[in-house]
RODOFI-933226 format. One record per residue (C-alpha): x, y, z; residue number from 1. Coordinates in Angstrom, 1 decimal, always signed. Layout:
- x y z num
- X Y Z NUM $
...
END
This chain:
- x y z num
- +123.2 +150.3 +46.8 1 $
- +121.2 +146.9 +45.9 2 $
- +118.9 +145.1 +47.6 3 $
- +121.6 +142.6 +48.4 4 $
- +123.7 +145.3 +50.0 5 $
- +120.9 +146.4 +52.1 6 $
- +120.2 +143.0 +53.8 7 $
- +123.6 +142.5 +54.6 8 $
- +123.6 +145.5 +56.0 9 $
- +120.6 +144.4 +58.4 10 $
- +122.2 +140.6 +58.7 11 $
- +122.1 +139.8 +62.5 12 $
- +124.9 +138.1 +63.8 13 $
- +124.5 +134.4 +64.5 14 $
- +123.1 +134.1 +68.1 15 $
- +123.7 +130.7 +70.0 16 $
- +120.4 +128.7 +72.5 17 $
- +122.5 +129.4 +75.3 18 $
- +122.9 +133.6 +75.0 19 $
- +118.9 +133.6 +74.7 20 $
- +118.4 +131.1 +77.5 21 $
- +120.2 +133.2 +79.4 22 $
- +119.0 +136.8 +78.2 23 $
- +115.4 +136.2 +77.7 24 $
- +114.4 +133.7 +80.2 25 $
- +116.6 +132.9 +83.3 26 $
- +117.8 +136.6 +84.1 27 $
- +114.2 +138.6 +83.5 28 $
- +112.2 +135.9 +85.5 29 $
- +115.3 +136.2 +87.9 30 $
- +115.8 +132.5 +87.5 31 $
- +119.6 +130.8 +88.1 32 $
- +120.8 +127.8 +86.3 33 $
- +120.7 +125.8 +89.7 34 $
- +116.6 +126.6 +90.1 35 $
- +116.2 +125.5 +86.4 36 $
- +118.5 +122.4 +87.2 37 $
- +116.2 +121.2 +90.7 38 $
- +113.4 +121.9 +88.6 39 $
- +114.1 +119.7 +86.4 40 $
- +115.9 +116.8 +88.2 41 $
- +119.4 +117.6 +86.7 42 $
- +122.8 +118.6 +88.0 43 $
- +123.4 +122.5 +88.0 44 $
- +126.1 +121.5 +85.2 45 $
- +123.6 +120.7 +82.5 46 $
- +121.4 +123.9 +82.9 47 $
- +125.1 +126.0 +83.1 48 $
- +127.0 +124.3 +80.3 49 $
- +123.9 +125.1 +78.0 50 $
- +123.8 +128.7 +79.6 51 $
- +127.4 +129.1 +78.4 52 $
- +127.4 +128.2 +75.2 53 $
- +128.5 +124.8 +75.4 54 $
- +126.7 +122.0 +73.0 55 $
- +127.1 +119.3 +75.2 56 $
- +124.0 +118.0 +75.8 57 $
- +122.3 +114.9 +75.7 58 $
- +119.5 +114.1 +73.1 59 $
- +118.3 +111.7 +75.0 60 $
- +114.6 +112.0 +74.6 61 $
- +114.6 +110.4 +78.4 62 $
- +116.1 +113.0 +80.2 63 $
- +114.4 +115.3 +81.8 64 $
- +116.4 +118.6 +80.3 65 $
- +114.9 +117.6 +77.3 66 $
- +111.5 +118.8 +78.8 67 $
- +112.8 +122.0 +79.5 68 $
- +114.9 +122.3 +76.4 69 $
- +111.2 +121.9 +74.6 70 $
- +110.2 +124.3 +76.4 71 $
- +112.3 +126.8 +75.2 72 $
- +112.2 +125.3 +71.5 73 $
- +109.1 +125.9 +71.5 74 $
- +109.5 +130.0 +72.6 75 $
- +112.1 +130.0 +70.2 76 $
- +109.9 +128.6 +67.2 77 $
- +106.9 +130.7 +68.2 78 $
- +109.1 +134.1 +68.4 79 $
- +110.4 +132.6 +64.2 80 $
- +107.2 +131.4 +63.2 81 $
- +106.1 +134.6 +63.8 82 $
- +107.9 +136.9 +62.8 83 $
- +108.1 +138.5 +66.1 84 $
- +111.5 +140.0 +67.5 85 $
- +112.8 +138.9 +70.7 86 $
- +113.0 +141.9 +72.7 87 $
- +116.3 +144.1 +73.0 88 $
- +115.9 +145.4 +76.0 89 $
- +116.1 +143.1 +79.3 90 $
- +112.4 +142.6 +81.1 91 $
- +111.5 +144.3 +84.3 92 $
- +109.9 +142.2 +87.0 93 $
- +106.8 +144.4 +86.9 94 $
- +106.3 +142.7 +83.1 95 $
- +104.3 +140.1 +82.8 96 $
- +105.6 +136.2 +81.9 97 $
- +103.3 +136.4 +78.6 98 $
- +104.3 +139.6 +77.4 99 $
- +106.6 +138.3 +74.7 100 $
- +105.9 +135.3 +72.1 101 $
- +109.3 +133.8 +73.0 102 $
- +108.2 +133.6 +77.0 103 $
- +104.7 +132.6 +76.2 104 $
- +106.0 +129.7 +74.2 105 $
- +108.5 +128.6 +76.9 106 $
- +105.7 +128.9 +78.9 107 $
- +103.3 +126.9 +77.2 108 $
- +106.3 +123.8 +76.6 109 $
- +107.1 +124.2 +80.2 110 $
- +103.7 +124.1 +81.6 111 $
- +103.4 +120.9 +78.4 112 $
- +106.1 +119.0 +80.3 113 $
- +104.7 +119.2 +83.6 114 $
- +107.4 +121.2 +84.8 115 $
- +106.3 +124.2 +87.4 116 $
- +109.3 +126.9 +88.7 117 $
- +107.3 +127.9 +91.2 118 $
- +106.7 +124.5 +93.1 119 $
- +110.6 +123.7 +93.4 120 $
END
């Protein structure tokens, strides 16, 4: 066995925006798509197609989804930049929102665009 055989061997399968979104932020902050959606001025659709896996999404610099989408770019980034894993195991309520680089950099791009959960 070569060093080649032994990364492929640790290769993790390609993992899509939406599966993250969805497993790292909305369900361990007990967030839906429709809360995310009011929050940020969009129809439930655009939060849910995202969620879902679909690409369909504006890139419209203008919208506001785009502020939340930051958000969760920058999470994203922060949990590759450094090196961190993104947790396995689902949060409880009892952790805290900055316990992980990927929430405290969706966080930080959240609390960037102006965009507060808790007020909506």
């Amino acid at each position: 066995m070569d060093k080649t055989d032994i990364a492929q061997s640790f290769r993790m399968r390609p993992i899509h925006p939406g599966e993250i979104l969805r497993e790292q932020f909305l369900e361990p902050l007990g967030l839906t798509a429709g809360k995310v959606a009011k929050a940020c001025n969009l129809p439930r659709s655009r939060i849910a197609q995202h969620k879902v896996k679909e690409p369909k999404m504006s890139q419209n610099p203008n919208v506001p989804h785009d502020d939340f989408r930051a958000g969760f770019e920058v999470g994203w980034q922060t949990v590759v930049g450094t090196g961190a894993s993104v947790p396995l195991a689902p949060l409880t309520p009892l952790t805290p929102l900055g316990s992980t680089p990927f929430l405290e950099g969706v966080k930080a791009g959240l609390e960037a665009a102006g965009i507060d959960l808790d007020r909506r």
